[in-house]
C-alpha positions as CSV (number, residue, x, y, z in Angstrom):
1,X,-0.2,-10.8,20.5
2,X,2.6,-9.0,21.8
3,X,6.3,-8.9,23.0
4,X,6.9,-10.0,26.1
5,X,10.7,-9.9,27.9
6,X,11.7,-13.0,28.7
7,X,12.5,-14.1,31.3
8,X,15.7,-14.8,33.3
9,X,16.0,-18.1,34.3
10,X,18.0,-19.1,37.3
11,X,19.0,-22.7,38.1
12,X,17.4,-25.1,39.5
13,X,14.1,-23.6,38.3
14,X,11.5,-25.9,37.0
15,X,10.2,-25.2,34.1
16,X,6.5,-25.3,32.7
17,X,4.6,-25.2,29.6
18,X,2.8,-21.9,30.7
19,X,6.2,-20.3,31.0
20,X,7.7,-21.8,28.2
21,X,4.6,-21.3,26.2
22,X,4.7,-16.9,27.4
23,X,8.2,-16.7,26.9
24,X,9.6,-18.9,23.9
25,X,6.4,-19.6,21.7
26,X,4.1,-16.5,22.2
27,X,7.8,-14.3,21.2
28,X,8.8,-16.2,18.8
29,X,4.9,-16.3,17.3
30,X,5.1,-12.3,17.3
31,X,8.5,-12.0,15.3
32,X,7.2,-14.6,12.8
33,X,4.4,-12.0,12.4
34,X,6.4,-9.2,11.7
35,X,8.0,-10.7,8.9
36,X,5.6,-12.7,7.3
37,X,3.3,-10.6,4.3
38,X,-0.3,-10.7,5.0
39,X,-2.4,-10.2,1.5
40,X,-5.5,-7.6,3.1
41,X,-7.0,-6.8,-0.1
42,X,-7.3,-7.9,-3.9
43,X,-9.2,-6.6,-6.9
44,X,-9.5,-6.7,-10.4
45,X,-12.0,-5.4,-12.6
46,X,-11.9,-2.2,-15.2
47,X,-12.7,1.4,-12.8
48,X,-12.2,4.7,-15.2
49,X,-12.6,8.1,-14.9
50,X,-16.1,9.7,-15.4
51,X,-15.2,13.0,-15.7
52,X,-12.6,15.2,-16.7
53,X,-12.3,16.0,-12.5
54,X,-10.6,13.9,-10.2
55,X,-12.7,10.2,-10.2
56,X,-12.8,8.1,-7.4
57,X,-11.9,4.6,-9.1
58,X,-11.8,2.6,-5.8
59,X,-10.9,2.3,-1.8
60,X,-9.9,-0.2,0.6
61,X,-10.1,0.7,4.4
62,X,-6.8,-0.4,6.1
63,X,-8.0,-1.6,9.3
64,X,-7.2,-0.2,12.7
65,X,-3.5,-0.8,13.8
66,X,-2.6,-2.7,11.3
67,X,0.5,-0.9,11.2
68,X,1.3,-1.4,14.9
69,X,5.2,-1.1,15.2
70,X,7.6,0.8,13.9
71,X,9.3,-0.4,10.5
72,X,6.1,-2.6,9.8
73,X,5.7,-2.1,5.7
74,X,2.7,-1.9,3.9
75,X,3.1,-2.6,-0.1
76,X,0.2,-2.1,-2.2
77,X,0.7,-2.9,-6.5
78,X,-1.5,-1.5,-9.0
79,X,-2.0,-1.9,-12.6
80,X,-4.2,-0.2,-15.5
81,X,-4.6,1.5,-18.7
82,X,-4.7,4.7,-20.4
83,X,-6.7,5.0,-23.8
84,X,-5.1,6.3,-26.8
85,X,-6.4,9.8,-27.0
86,X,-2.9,11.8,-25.9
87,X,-5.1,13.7,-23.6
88,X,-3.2,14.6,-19.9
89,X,-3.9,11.4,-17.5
90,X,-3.4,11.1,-13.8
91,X,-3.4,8.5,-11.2
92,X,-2.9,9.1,-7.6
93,X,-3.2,6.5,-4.6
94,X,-4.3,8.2,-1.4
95,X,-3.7,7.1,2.6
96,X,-5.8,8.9,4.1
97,X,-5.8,12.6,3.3
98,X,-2.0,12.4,1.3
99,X,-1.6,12.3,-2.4
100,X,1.0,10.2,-3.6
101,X,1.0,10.6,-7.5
102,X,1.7,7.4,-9.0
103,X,1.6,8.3,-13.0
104,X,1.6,10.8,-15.1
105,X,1.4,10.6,-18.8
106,X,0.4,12.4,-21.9
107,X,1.1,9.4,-24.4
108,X,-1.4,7.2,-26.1
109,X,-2.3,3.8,-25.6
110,X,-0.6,3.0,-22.7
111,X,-0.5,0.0,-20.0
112,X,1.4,0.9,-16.5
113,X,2.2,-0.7,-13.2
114,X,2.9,0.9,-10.0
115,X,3.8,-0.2,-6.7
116,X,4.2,1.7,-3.3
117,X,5.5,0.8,-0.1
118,X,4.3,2.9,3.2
119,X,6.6,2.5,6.1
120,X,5.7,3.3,9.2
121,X,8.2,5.4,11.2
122,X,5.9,6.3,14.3
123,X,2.4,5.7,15.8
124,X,1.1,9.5,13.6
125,X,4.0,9.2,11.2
126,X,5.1,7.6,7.4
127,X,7.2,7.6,4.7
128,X,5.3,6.8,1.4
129,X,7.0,6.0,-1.3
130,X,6.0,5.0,-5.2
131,X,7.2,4.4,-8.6
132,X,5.3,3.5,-11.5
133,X,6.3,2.3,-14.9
134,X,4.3,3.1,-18.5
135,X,4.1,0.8,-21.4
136,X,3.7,1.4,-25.1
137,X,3.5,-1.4,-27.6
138,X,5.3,-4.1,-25.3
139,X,8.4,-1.1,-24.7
140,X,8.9,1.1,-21.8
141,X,7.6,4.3,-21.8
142,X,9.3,5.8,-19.1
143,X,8.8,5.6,-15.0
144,X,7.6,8.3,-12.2
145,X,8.8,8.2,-8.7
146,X,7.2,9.6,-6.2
147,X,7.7,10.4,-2.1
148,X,5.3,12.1,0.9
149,X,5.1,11.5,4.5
150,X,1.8,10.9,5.4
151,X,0.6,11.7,9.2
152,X,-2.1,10.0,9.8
153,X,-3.1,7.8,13.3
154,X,-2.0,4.3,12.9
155,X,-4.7,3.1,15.8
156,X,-7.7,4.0,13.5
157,X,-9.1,2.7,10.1
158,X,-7.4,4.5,7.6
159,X,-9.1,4.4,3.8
160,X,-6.1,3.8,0.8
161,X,-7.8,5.2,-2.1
162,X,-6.9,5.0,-6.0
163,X,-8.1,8.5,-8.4
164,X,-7.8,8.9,-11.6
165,X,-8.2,12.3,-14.4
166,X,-7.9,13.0,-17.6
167,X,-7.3,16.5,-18.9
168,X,-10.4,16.2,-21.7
169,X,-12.2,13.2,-21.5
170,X,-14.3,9.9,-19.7
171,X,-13.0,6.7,-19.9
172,X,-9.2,7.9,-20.6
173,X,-7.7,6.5,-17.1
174,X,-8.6,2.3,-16.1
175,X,-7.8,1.0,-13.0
176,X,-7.6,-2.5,-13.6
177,X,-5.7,-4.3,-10.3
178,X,-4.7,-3.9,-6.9
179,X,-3.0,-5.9,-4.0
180,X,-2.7,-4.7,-0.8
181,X,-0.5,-6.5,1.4
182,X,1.2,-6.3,4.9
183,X,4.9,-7.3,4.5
């Protein structure tokens, strides 16, 4: 569905459901759907890392223009754990060939939540943006922000992808939620 102008109307004019329908309900049907958040993806489970190198822990393909005008937001939330081995641990959420490091921690036993909200700012252009928050023993840890701009083509499938690495060890970094959503 797109924007269509609407139209002028003069007097006199009679007016029918084909015009009415084109120029009040199909507009007012496409700014509803701007502003109205759209859940694309949802998973839980437990991924880790399998090797002390960067691990693929899961991906979700954003599919073609979904991101078709200007200001459109997507927001994606993560959660997950960290073990208690006070090893170097690193989550990073991908779109498309940009890294947007999400958290960062060398403290044990850890549970952290991180959000990110791309915005897009052209048809090959984004601003990505992220902050996540770590947890120790119910108190705050401490929180990362992050910021990139992506380039990648809006019109194709692009693939959002969650890493994660530990300095020493398997098993130190657990993905274990995401939501992807269209706001």
């Amino acid at each position: 569905m797109a924007w269509t102008t609407p139209r002028t109307w003069v007097s006199g004019e009679t007016v029918s459901a084909t015009l009415m329908n084109e120029h009040l309900r199909d507009n007012l049907n496409y700014l509803y759907s701007l502003h109205t958040s759209q859940r694309l993806y949802t998973a839980t489970g437990s991924w880790a890392n399998v090797s002390t190198g960067e691990t693929d822990l899961l991906s979700y393909t954003v599919p073609a223009g979904t991101l078709s005008v200007d200001g459109m937001i997507l927001d994606v939330r993560l959660w997950g754990t960290a073990a208690a081995s006070g090893y170097t641990k690193t989550v990073k959420l991908y779109f498309g060939a940009t890294p947007l490091s999400i958290f960062y921690s060398t403290a044990s036993t850890q549970s952290w939540t991180a959000s990110a909200h791309l915005i897009r700012t052209g048809a090959t252009t984004q601003v990505l943006q992220g902050v996540s928050f770590a947890f120790q023993n119910g108190s705050e840890m401490g929180s990362n922000p992050a910021f990139v701009t992506p380039a990648e083509t809006l019109a194709n499938a692009i693939v959002l992808k969650v890493t994660g690495q530990s300095s020493v060890q398997s098993n130190d970094v657990y993905l274990k939620g995401i939501i992807v959503q269209v706001a």
